[in-house]
C-alpha positions as CSV (number, residue, x, y, z in Angstrom):
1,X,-27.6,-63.8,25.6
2,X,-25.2,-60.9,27.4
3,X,-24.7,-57.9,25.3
4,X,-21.9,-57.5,22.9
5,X,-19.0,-56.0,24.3
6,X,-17.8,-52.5,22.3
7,X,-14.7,-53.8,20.5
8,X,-10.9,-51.9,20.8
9,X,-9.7,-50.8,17.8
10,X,-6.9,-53.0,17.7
11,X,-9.6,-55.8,17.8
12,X,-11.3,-54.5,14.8
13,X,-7.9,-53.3,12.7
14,X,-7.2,-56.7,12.8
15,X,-10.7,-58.6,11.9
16,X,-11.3,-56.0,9.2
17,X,-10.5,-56.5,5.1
18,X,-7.5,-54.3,4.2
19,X,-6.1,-52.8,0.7
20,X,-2.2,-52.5,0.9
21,X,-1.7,-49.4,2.5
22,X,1.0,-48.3,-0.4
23,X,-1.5,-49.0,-2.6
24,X,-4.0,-46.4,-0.4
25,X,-1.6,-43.7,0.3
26,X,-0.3,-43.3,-3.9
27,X,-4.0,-43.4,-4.9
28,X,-4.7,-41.0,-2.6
29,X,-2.2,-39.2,-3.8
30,X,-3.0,-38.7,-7.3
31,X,-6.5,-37.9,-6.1
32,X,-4.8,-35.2,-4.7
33,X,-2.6,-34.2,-7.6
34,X,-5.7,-34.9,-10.2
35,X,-7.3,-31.8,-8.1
36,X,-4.5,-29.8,-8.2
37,X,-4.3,-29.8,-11.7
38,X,-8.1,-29.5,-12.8
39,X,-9.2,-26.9,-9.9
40,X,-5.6,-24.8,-9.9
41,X,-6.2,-23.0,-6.4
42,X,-4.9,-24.5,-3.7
43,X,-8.0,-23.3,-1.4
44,X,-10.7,-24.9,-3.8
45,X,-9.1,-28.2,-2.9
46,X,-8.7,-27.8,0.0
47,X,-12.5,-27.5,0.3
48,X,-13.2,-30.4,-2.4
49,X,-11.1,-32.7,0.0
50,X,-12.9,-31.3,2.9
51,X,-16.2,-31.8,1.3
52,X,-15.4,-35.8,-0.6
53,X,-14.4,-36.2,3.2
54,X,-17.7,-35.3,4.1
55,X,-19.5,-37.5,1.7
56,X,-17.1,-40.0,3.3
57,X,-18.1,-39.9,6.8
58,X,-22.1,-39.8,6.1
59,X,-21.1,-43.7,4.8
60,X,-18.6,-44.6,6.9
61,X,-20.1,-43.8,10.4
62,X,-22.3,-46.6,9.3
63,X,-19.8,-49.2,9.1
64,X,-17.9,-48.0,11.9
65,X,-21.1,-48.5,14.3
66,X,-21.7,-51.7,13.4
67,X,-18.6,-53.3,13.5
68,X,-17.3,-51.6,16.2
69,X,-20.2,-52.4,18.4
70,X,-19.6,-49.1,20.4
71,X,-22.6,-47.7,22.3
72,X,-23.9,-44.3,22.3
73,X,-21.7,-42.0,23.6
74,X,-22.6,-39.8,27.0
75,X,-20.6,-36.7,26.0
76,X,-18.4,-35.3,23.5
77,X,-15.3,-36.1,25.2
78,X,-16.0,-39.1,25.5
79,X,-17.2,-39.4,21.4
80,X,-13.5,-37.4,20.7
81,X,-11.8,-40.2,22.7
82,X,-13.9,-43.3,20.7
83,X,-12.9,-41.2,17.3
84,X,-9.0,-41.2,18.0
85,X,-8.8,-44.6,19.6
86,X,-11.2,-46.9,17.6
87,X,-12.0,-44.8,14.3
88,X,-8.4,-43.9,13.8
89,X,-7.6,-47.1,14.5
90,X,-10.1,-48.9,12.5
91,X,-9.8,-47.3,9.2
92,X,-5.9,-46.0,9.4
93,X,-4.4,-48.3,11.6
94,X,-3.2,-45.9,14.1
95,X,-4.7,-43.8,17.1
96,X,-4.6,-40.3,17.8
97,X,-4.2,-38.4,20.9
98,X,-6.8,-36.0,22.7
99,X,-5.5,-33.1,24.2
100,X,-6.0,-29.4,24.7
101,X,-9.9,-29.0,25.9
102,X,-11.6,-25.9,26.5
103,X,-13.5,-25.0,29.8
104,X,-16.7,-25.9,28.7
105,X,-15.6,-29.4,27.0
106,X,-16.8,-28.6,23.1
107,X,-13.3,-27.9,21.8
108,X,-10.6,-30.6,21.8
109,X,-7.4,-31.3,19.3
110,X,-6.7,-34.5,18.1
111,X,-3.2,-35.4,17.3
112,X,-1.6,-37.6,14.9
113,X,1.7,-38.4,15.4
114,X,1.7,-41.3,12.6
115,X,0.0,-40.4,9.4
116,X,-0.4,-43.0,6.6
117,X,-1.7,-40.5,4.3
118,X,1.3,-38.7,3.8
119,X,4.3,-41.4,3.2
120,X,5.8,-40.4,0.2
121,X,4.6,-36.7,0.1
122,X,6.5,-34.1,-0.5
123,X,4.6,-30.2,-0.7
124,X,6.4,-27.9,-3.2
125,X,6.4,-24.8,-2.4
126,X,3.4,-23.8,-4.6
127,X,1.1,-26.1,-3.0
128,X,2.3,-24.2,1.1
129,X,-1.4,-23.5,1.4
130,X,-2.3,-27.2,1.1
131,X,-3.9,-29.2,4.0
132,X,-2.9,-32.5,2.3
133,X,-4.8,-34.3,4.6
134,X,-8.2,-32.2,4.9
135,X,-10.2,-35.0,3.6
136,X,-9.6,-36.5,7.0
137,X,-11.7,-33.1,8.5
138,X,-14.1,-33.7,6.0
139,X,-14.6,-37.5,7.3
140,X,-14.6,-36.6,10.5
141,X,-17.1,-33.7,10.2
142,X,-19.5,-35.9,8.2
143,X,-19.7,-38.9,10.6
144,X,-20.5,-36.7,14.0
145,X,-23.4,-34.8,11.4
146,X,-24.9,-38.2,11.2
147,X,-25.2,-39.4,14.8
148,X,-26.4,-35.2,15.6
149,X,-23.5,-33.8,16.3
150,X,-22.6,-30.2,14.4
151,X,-19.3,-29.8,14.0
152,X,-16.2,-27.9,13.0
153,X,-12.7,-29.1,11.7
154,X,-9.8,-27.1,11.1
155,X,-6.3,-28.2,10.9
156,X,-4.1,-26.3,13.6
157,X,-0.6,-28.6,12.8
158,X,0.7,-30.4,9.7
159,X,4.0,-32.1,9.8
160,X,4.0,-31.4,5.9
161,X,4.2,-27.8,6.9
162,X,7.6,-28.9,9.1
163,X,5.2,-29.0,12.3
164,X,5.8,-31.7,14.8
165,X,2.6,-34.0,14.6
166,X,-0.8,-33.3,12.9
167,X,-3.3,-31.3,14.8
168,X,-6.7,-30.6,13.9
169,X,-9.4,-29.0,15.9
170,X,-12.5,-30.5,16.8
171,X,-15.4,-27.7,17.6
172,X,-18.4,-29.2,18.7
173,X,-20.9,-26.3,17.1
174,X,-24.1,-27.7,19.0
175,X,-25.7,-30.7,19.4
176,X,-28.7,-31.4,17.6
177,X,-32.0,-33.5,18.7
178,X,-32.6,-35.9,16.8
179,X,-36.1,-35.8,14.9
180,X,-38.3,-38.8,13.9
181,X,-40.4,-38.8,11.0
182,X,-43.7,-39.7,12.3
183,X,-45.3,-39.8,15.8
184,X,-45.8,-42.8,18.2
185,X,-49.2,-41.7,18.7
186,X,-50.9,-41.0,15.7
């Protein structure tokens, strides 16, 4: 049998079960507002988003592997370009551009120009030092942790902030080996 050809993220958008995407963006939403309202600082949200994003990702790079049928990637590039044109894709129903890497290929930005997240949101100006969307770092962290990949996520653009697009950094921190729990040979 010939292998299974990795799958576009158009390919999988379409084959995969789907909530109405109103219905995802005001839940979201009144995650959101529930944590404004029980946590009151606008920076210990932004880290529980961050971190629910996390817990996310450890799950979701699971389901993302196997329906995606994507194989390991060579580099980080090349893992930044699979997470803005499949991931993206897959779970939000849009793709992200890669742009602005460093010399030595660990830092890239993704860009969103679409963001389903944020129809119907509106910041007031209490909540400026809100990343609305930082349970999307969070996610994105997470997953790259599971398949040994350290890294670090930081919003550089926010079209909620009147920005043009949404930006976020992605800093690969270092790559780690991965470790099996027993020996071959004993």
């Amino acid at each position: 049998m010939p292998p299974v050809a990795p799958r576009s993220g158009d390919a999988i958008f379409t084959s995969v079960e789907r909530v109405n995407a109103e219905l995802f963006t005001l839940t979201y939403g009144a995650i959101v507002r529930q944590l404004l309202t029980d946590l009151e600082e606008v920076d210990e949200v932004n880290k529980q988003l961050d971190q629910m994003g996390y817990n996310i990702g450890i799950r979701l790079i699971d389901e993302f592997l196997a329906k995606s049928n994507v194989s390991r990637c060579v580099d980080f590039k090349e893992t930044a370009e699979v997470i803005a044109k499949v991931g993206f894709k897959m779970f939000l129903g849009v793709t992200a551009t890669v742009t602005n890497w460093d010399a030595d290929g660990t830092t890239c930005s993704l860009v969103l120009e679409d963001n389903p997240l944020v129809d119907f949101v509106e910041l007031p100006d209490t909540c400026q030092g809100l990343y609305y969307c930082n349970i999307l770092s969070g996610v994105i962290r997470g997953a790259l942790e599971m398949v040994s990949m350290k890294t670090e996520v930081t919003w550089i653009r926010d079209m909620l902030r009147g920005d043009d697009a949404f930006e976020m950094q992605v800093k690969l921190l270092k790559q780690v080996p991965e470790e099996y729990p027993y020996k071959d040979d004993e």
